[in-house]
N, CA, C and O of each residue as an XYZ file, in Angstrom:
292
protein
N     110.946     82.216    106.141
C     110.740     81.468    104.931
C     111.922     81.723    103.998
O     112.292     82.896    103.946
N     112.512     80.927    103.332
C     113.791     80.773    102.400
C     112.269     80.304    101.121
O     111.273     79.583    101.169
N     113.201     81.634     99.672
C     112.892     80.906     98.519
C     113.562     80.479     97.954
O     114.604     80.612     98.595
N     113.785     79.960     97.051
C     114.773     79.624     96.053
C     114.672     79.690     94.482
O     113.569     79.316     94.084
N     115.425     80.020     93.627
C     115.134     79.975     92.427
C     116.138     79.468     91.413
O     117.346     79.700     91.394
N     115.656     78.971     90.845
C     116.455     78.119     89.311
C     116.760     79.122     88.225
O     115.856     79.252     87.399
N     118.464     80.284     87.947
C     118.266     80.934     86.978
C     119.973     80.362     86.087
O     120.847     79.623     86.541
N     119.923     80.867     85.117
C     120.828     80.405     84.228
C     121.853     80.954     84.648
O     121.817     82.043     85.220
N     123.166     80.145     84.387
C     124.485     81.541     84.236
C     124.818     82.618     84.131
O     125.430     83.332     84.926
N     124.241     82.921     82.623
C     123.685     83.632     82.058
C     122.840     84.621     83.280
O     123.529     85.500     83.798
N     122.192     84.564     83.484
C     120.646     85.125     84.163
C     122.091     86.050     85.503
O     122.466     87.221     85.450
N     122.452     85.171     86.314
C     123.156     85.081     87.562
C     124.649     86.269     87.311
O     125.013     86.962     88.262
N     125.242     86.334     86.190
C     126.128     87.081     85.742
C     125.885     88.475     85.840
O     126.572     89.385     86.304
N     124.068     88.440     84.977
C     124.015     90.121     84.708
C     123.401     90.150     86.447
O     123.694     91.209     87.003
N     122.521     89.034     87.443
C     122.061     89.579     88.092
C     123.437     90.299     88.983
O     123.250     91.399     89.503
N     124.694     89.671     89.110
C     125.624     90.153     89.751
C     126.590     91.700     89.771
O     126.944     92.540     90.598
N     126.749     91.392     88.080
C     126.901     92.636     87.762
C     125.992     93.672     87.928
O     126.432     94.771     87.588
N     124.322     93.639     88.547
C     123.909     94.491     88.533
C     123.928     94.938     89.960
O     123.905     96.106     90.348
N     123.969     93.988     90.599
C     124.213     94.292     91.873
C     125.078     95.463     92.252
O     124.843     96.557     92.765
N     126.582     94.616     91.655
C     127.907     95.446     91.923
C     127.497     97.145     91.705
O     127.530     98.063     92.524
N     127.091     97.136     90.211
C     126.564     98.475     89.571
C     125.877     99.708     90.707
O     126.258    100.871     90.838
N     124.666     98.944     91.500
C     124.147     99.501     92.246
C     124.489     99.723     93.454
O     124.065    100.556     94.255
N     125.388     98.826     93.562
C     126.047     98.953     94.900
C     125.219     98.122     96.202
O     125.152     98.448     97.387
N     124.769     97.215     95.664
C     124.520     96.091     96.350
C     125.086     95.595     96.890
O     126.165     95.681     96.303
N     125.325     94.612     98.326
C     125.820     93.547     98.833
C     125.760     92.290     98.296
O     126.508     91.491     98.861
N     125.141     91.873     97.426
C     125.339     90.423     96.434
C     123.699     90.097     96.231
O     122.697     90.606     96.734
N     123.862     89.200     95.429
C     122.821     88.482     94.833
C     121.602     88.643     95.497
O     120.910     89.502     94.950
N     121.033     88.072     96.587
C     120.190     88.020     98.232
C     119.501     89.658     97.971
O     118.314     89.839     97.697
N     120.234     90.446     98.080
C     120.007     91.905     98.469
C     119.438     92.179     96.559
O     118.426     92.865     96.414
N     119.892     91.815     95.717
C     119.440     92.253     94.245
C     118.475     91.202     94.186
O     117.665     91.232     93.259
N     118.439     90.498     94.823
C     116.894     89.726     94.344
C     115.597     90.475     95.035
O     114.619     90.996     94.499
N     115.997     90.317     96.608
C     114.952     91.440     97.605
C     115.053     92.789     96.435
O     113.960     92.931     95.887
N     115.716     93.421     96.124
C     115.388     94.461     95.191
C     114.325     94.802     94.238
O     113.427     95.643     94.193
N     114.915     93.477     93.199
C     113.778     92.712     92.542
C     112.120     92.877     92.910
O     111.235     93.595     92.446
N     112.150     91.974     93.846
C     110.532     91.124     94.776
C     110.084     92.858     95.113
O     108.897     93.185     95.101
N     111.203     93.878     95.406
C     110.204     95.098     95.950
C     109.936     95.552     94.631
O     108.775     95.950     94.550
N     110.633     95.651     93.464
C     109.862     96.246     92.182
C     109.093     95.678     91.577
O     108.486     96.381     90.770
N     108.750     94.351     91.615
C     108.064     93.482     91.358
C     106.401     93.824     92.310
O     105.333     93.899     91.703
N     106.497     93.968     93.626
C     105.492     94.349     94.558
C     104.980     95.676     93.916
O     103.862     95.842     93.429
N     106.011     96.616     94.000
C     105.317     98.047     93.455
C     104.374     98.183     92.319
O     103.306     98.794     92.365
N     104.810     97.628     91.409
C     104.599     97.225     89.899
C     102.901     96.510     89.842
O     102.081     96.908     89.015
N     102.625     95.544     90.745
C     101.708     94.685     91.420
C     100.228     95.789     91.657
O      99.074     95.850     91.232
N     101.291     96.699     92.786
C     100.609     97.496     93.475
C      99.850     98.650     92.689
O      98.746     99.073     93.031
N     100.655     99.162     91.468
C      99.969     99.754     90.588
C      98.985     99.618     89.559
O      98.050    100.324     89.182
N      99.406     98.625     89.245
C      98.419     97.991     88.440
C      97.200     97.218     89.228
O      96.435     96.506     88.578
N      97.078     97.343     90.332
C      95.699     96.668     90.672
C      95.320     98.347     91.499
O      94.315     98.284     92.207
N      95.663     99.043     91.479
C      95.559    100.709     90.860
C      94.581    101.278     89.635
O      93.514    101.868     89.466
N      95.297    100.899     89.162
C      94.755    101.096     87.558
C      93.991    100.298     87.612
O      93.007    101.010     87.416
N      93.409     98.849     87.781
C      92.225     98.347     88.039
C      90.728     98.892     89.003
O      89.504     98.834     88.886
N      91.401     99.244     89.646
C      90.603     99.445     90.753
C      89.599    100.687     90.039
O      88.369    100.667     90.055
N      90.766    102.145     89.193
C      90.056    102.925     88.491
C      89.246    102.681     87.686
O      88.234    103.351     87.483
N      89.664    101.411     86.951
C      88.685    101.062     85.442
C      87.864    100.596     86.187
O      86.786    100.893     85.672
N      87.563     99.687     87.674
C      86.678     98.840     87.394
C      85.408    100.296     87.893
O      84.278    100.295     87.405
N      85.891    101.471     88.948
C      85.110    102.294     89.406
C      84.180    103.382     88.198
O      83.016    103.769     88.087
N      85.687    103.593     87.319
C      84.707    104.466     85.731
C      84.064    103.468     84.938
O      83.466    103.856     83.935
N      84.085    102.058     85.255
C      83.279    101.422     84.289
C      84.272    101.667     83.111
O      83.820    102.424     82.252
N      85.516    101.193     82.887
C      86.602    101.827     82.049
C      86.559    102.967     80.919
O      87.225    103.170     79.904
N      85.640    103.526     81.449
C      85.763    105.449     80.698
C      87.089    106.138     81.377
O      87.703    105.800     82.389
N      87.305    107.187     80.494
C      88.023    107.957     81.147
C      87.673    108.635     82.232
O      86.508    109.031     82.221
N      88.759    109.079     83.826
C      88.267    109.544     84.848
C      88.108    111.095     85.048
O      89.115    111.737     85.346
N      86.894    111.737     84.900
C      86.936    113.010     84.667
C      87.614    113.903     85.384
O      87.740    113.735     86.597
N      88.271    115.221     84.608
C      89.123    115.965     84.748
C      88.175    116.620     85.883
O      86.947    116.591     85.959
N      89.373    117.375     86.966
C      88.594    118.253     88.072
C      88.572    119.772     87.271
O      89.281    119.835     86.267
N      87.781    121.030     87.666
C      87.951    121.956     86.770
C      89.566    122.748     87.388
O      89.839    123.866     86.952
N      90.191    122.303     88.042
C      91.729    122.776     88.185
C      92.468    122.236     87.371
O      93.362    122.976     86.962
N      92.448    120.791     86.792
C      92.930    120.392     86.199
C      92.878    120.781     84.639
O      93.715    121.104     83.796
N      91.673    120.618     84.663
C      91.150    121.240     82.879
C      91.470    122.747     82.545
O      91.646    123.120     81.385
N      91.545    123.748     83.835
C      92.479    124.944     83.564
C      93.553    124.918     83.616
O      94.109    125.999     83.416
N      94.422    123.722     83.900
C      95.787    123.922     83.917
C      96.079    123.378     82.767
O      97.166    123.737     82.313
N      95.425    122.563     82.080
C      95.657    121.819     81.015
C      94.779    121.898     79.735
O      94.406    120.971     79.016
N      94.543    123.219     79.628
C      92.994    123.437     78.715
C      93.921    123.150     77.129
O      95.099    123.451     76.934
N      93.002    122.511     76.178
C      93.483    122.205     75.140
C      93.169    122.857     73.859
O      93.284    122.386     72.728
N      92.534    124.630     74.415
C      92.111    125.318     73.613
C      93.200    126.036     72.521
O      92.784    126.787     71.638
């Protein structure tokens, strides 16, 4: 599957220069870059859903290792 996308000059300049920066092979390879931080990002946040929808969005209680490592006395 080929995508394609419509970005400005503008848009295409910094995406290049960021490429170069990172040491990318061109545009192709900084977009796939992109789509994987874009996925991760995805992936966390339906993460963080998954917690709220399980606490009923309360906070998720501390284990007692945690609450001794982090006691707020």
């Amino acid at each position: 599957m080929v995508v394609q996308a419509r970005i400005s000059e503008a848009e295409a300049a910094v995406v290049q220069a960021d490429a170069l920066q990172l040491g990318l092979e061109g545009t192709s390879e900084a977009v796939r870059e992109g789509l994987s931080l874009l996925h991760r990002r995805a992936q966390l946040s339906a993460l963080a859903q998954s917690y709220d929808d399980f606490y009923g969005g309360a906070p998720a209680p501390l284990s007692d290792v945690t609450a001794a490592l982090y006691s707020v006395d």
